[in-house]
C-alpha positions in Angstrom: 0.0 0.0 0.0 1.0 3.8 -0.5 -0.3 5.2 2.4 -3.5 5.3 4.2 -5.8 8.2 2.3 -5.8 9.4 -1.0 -8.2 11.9 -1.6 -9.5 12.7 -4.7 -11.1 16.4 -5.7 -14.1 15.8 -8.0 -16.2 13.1 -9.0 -16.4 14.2 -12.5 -15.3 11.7 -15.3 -11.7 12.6 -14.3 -12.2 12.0 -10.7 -13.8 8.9 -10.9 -11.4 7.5 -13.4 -8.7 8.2 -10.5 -10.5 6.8 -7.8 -10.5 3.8 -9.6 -6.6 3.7 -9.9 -6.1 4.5 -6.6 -8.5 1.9 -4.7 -6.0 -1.0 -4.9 -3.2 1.2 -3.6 -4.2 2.9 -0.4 -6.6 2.0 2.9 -8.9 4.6 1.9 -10.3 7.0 -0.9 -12.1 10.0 -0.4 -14.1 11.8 -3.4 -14.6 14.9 -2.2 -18.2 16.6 -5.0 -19.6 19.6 -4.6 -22.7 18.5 -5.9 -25.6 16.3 -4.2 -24.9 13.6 -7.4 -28.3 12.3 -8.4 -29.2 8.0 -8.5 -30.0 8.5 -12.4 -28.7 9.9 -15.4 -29.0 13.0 -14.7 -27.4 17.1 -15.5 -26.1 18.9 -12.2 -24.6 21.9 -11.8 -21.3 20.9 -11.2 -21.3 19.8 -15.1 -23.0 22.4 -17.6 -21.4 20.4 -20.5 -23.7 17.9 -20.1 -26.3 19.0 -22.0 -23.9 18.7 -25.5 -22.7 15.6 -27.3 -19.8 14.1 -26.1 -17.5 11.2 -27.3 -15.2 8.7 -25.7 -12.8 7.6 -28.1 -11.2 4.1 -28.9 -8.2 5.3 -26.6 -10.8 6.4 -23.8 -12.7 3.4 -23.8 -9.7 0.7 -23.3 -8.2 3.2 -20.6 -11.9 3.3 -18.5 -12.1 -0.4 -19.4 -8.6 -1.4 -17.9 -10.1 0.9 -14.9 -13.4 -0.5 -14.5 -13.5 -4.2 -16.1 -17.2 -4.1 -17.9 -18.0 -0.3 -18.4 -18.5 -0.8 -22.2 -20.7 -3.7 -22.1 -22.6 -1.8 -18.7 -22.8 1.0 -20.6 -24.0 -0.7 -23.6 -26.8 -2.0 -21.1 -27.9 0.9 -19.7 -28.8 2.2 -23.3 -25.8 3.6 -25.0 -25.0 2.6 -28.5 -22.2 0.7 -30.1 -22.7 1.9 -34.0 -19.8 2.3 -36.9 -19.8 5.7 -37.7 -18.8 5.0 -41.3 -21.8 3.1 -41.7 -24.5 4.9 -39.6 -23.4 8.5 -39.8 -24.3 11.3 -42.5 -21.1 13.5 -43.3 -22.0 16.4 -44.7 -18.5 17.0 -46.4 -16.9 20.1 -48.3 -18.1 19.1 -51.5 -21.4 17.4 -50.5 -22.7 13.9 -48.4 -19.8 11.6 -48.8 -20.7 7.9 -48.6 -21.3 4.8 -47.0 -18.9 2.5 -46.6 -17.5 -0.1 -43.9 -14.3 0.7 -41.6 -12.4 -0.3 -38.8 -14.1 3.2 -36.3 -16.4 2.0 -33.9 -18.2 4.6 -31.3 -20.0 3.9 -28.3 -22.4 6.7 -28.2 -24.5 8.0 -25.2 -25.0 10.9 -23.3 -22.6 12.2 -20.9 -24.7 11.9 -18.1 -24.9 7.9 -18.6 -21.4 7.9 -18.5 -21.2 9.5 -15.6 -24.0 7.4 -13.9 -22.5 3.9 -14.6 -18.7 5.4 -13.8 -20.4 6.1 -10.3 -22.1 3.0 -10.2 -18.7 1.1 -10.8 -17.3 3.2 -8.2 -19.6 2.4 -6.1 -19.2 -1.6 -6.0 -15.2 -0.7 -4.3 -15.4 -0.8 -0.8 -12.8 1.1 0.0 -13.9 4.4 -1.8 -16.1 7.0 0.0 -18.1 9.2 -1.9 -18.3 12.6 0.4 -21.0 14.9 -1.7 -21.9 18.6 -0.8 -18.4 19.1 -0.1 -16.9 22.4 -1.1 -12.8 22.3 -1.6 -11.7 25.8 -0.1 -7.7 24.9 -0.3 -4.5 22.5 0.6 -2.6 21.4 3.6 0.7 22.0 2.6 4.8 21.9 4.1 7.5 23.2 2.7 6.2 25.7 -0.2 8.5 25.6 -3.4 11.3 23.8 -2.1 12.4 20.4 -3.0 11.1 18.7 -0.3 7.7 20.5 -0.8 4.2 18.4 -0.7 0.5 19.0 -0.4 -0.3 17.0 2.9 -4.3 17.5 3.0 -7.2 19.1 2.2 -9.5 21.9 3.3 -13.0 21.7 2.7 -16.8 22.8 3.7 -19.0 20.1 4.2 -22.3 19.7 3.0 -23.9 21.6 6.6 -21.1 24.4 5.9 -18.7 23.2 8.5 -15.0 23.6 7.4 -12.9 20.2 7.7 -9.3 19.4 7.6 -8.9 15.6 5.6 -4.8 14.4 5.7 -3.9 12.8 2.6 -1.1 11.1 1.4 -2.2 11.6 -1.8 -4.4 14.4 -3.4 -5.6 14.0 -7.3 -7.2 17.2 -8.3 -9.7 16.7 -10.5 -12.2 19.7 -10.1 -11.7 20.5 -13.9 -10.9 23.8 -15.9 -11.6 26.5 -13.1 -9.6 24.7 -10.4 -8.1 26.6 -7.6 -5.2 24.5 -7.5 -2.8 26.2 -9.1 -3.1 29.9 -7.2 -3.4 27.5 -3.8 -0.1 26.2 -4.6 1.2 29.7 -5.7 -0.3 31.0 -1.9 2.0 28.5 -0.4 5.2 29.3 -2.0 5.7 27.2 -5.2 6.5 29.0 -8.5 3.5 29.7 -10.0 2.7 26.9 -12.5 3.1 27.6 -16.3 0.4 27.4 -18.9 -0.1 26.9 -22.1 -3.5 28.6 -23.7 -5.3 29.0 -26.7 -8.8 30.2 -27.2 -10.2 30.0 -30.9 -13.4 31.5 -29.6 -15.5 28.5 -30.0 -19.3 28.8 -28.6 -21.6 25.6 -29.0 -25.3 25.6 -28.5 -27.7 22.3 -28.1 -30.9 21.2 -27.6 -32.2 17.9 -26.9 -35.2 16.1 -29.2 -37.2 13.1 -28.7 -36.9 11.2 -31.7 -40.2 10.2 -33.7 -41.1 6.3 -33.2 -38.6 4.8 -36.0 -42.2 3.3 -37.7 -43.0 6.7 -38.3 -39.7 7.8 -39.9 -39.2 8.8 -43.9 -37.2 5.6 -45.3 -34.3 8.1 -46.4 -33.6 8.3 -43.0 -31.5 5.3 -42.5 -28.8 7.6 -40.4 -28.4 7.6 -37.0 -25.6 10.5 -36.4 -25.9 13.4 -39.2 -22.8 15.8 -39.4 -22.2 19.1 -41.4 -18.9 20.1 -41.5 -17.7 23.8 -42.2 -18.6 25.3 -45.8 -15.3 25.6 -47.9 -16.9 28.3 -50.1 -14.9 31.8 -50.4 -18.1 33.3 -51.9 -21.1 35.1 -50.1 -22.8 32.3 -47.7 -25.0 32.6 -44.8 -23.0 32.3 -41.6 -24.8 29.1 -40.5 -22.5 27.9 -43.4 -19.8 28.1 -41.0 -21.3 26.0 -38.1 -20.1 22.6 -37.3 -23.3 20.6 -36.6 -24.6 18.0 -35.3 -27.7 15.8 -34.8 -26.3 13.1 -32.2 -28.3 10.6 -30.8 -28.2 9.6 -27.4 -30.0 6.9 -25.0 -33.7 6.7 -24.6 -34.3 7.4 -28.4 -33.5 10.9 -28.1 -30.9 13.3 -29.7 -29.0 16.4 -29.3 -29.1 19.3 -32.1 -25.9 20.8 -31.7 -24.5 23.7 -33.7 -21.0 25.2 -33.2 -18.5 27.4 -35.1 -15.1 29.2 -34.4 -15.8 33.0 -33.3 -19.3 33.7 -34.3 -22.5 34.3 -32.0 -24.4 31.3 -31.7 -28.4 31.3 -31.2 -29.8 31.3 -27.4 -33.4 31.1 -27.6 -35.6 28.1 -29.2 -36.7 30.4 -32.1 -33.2 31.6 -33.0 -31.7 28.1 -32.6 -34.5 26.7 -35.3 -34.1 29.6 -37.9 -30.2 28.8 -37.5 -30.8 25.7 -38.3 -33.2 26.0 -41.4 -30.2 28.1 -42.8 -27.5 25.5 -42.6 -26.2 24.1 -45.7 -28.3 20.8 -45.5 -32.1 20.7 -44.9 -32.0 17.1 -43.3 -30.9 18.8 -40.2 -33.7 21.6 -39.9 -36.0 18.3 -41.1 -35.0 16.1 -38.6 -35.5 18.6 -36.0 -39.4 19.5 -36.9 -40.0 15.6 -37.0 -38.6 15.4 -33.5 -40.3 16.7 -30.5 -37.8 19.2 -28.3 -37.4 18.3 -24.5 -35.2 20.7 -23.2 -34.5 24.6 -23.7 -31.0 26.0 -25.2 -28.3 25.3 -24.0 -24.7 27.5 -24.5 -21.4 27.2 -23.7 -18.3 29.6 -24.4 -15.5 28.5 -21.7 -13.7 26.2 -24.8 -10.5 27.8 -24.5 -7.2 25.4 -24.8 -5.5 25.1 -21.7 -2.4 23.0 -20.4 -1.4 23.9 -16.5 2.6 22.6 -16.9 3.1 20.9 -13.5 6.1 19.3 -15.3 8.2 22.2 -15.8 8.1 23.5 -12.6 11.6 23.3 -10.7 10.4 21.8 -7.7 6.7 20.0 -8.3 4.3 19.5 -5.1 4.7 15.9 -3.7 1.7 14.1 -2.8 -0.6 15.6 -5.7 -1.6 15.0 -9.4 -3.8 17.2 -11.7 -5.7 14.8 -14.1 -8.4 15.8 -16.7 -9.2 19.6 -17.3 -7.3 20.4 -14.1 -4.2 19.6 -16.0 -5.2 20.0 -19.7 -8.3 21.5 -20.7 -9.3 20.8 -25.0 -11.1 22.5 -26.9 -14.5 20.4 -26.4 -15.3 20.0 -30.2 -12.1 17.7 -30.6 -14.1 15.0 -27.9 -10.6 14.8 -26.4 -11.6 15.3 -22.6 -12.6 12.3 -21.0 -10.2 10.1 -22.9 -7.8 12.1 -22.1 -8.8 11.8 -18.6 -9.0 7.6 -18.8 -5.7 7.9 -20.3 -3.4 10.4 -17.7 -5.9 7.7 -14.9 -4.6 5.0 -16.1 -0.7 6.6 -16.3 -0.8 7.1 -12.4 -2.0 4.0 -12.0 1.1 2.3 -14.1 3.3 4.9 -11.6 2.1 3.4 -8.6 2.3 0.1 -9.7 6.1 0.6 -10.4 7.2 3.2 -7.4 6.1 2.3 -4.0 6.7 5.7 -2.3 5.2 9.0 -3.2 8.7 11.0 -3.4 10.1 12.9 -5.7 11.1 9.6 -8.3 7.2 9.0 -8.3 6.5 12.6 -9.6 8.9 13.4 -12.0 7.7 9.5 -13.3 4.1 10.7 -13.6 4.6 14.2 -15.1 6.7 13.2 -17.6 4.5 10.0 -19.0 1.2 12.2 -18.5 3.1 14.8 -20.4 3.8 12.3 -23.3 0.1 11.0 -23.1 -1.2 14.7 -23.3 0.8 15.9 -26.0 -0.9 13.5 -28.8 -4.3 15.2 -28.0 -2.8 19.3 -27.9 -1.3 18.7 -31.2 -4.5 18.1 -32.6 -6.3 20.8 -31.0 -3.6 23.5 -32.4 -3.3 22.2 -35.5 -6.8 23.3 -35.6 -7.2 26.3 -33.7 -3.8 27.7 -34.3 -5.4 28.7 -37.9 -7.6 31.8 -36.6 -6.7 35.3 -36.5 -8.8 36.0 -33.5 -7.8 33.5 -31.4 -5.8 34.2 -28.0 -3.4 32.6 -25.6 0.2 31.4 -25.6 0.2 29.7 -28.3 -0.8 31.8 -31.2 0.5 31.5 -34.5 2.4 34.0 -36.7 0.6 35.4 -39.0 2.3 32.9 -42.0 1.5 29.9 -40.5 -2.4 31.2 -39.6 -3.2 31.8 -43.0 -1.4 28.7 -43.9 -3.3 26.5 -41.4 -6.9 28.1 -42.2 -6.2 27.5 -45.9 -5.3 23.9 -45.8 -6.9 22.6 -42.4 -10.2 21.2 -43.5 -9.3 20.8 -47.4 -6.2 18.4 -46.0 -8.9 16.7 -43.5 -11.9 16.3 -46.0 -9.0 14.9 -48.7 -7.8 12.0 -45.9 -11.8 11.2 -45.2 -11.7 10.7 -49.0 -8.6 8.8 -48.9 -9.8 6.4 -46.0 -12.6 5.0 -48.4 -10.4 3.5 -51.3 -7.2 2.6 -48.8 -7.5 0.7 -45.7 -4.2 1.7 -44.4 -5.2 5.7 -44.9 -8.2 4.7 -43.1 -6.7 2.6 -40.3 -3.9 5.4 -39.7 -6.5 8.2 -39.3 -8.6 6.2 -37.2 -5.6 5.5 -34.9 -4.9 9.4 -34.9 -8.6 10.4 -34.2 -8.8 7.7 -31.3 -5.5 9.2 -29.9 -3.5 6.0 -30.6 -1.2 7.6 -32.8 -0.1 11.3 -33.4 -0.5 13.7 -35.5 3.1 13.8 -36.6 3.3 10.5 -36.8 1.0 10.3 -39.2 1.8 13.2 -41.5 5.6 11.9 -41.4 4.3 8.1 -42.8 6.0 7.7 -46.0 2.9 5.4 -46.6 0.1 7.5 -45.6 1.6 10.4 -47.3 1.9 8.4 -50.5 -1.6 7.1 -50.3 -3.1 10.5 -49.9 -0.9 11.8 -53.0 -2.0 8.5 -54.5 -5.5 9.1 -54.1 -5.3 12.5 -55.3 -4.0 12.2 -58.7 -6.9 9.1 -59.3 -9.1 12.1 -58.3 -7.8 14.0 -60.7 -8.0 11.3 -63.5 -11.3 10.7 -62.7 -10.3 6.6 -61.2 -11.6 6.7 -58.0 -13.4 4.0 -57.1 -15.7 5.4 -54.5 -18.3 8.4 -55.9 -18.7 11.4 -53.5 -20.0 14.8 -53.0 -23.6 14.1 -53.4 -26.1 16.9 -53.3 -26.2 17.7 -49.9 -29.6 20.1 -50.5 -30.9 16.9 -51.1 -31.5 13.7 -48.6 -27.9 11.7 -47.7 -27.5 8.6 -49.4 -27.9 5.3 -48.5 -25.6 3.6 -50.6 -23.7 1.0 -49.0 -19.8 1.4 -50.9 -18.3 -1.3 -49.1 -17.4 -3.5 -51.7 -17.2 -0.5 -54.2 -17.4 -3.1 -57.8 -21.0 -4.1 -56.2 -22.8 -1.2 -54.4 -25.9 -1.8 -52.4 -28.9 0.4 -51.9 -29.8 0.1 -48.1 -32.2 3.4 -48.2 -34.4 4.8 -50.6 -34.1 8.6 -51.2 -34.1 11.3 -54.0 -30.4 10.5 -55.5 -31.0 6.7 -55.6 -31.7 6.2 -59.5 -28.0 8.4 -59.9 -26.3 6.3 -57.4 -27.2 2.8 -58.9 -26.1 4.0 -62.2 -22.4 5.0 -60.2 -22.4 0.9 -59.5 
């Protein structure tokens, strides 16, 4: 064992990842929630991103499964959705709907709330972990402030009948997210002030939630399950809705979440706004789909989407006894679905530490920053090679002006042209997937003689006119339900508007 408490700070997807790591390690762990956390799935206050679509990727699910043996297949049971995005997803492209076609991507989708409520529930079957909810973190124990010898020794907190408490720890995990106090607490008691990296592309998100119509009562062109509209790659006059990133994600319980997005423009806040935004985007499927749903929830908006990586590891002298794990250490832009997998991954890192090191020194610190370091710079490369592309964004980590207008020209032409790739060359396919799950990184992937060569291969057959799987279909019309799989013998799964045009493709 490592000592007698570890106390964890949160009980968010982060926090409940590492109370799972730490259970087998010490006497005792204490989640310390400042929200009364409700039997069901349920939103709380504690969580405003809630109410929008989240992912966990490939990456994030093997991490919370080497955690909590059983969450996919409980999750599975308690209504999420194991679907293959390729297959049961709309992508509304640069050019038009791209098509169907098999891969190797798998998704488990749900809600964020479901996640949360069968994390808790598998948190819940440990003896050994304490749930302590109403509690209000108010700052750290501390001895020896900024010198090498420093550590965090407890916690301070307000209990749920507002009486302040003093909880020793040999171990404190902060997991209370973005805003966490953490770092200025430290600062208070004499370390260097913790370094961060930021970037803010400005991006505001807005959802509402639907009940879906009874699938009996559905148009047969709607054989899709997740519809997407990507960015308009037009130079020319276009409505602004153009520039949203949208989506139409469904969720548990035969319900979805309409969710529009974009980079620096106001987003709609009231149900009327949110519909006429949605009747101007560049496919009306999604403005469809909404009428034929019933709403169950009012607007929802969110603007705090900055980038933002607190560098524990390059201070001189890190705190002993504590880790910062999930937005408390790296905060992502929430479009990339980076978060929580990111979370499951930097979880299952200090659990590998502990495993190895049996004391919490120094040896055991430097061992976690630097692997949680490695783990957290596959997901930040992503998110800037995005972001970094605006002229309005903030932080850090801005751009010069070159590379911006390099990196807004290219960004979504060089991601719509490896989507197009994927569908005529399984290794382009199964090297993007491992990059979007977080398996691989970005570099590696753009320094693959192979990969590069099959995107330059595919583009020259584009050119000629040889590629084997059509594209950019109408996207003012219905998607299409073409199944491209085997590409010499396509397969009509759906009838819609473009069907006569697509059996003539085969």
């Amino acid at each position: 064992m490592h000592g007698a408490t570890a106390v964890v700070l949160g009980g968010s997807v982060a926090g409940l990842c590492s109370a799972g790591v730490l259970a087998p390690h010490f006497d005792r762990v204490i989640v310390l929630e400042r929200d009364e956390l409700p039997p069901g799935a349920e939103h709380r206050r504690g969580v405003p991103q809630s109410k929008h679509p989240h992912f966990v990727l490939n990456a994030g699910r093997r991490a919370i499964g080497a955690i909590f043996p059983g969450f996919e297949e409980s999750l599975i049971e308690a209504g999420g959705m194991l679907l293959m995005p390729s297959m049961e997803a709309a992508y509304g492209e640069m050019d038009g709907w791209g098509p169907r076609k098999a891969s190797t991507m798998t998704m488990i989708y749900s809600s964020r709330i479901l996640i949360e409520r069968v994390l808790r529930d598998k948190v819940r079957d440990l003896a050994n972990i304490e749930i302590r909810e109403g509690a209000t973190v108010s700052g750290l124990s501390t001895s020896g402030g900024g010198t090498a010898a420093g550590r965090v020794t407890g916690v301070e907190y307000r209990d749920a009948g507002g009486e302040t408490r003093i909880l020793d720890a040999d171990l404190v995990v902060d997991a209370l997210g973005r805003g966490s106090s953490v770092r200025d607490w430290l600062a208070a008691a004499g370390w260097a002030t913790v370094p961060e990296k930021t970037l803010d592309a400005k991006v505001t998100y807005t959802s509402r939630w639907y009940q879906l119509p009874d699938a009996s009562e559905r148009p047969a062109h709607w054989w899709w399950k997740h519809l997407v509209l990507t960015p308009t790659q037009d130079t020319g006059p276009h409505p602004q809705e153009h520039e949203f990133l949208s989506n139409f994600f469904p969720v548990e319980g035969d319900r979805a979440i309409a969710c529009m997005g974009s980079w620096g423009l106001e987003m709609p806040r009231k149900p009327e706004t949110f519909e006429a935004a949605a009747g101007r985007l560049r496919a009306p499927t999604f403005a469809a789909a909404m009428r034929a749903s019933t709403p169950i929830s009012e607007v929802h908006l969110t603007r705090a989407t900055g980038n933002k990586w607190r560098r524990y590891d390059e201070l001189a002298h890190p705190p002993l006894g504590l880790v910062a794990i999930g937005d408390a250490a790296c905060a992502f832009n929430p479009f990339y679905a980076q978060g929580m997998s990111s979370a499951a991954r930097s979880a299952v890192v200090l659990s590998d530490v502990l495993a190895e090191r049996r004391a919490l020194d120094s040896s055991f610190t430097r061992a976690f920053l630097d692997r949680q370091r490695t783990s957290l710079e596959v997901p930040w490369m992503l998110a800037m090679a995005r972001d970094q592309g605006y002229d309005f964004a903030e932080g850090t980590e801005v751009a010069p002006a070159w590379r911006r207008k390099i990196m807004a020209k290219v960004s979504w032409p060089v991601f719509n042209a490896i989507t197009s790739a994927s569908r005529e060359d399984d290794y382009v396919e199964q090297t993007f997937t491992a990059v979007f799950n977080l398996d691989k990184s970005l570099k590696e992937m753009m320094t693959d003689p192979r990969f590069v060569t099959g995107l330059l291969r595919h583009k020259v057959r584009e050119l000629f006119g040889r590629t084997r799987v059509p594209g950019g279909f109408d996207i003012r019309l219905d998607p299409p339900g073409t199944d491209y799989s085997d590409p010499a013998n396509p397969v009509e799964l759906a009838a819609s508007p473009q069907g006569a045009t697509r059996q003539n493709l085969g």
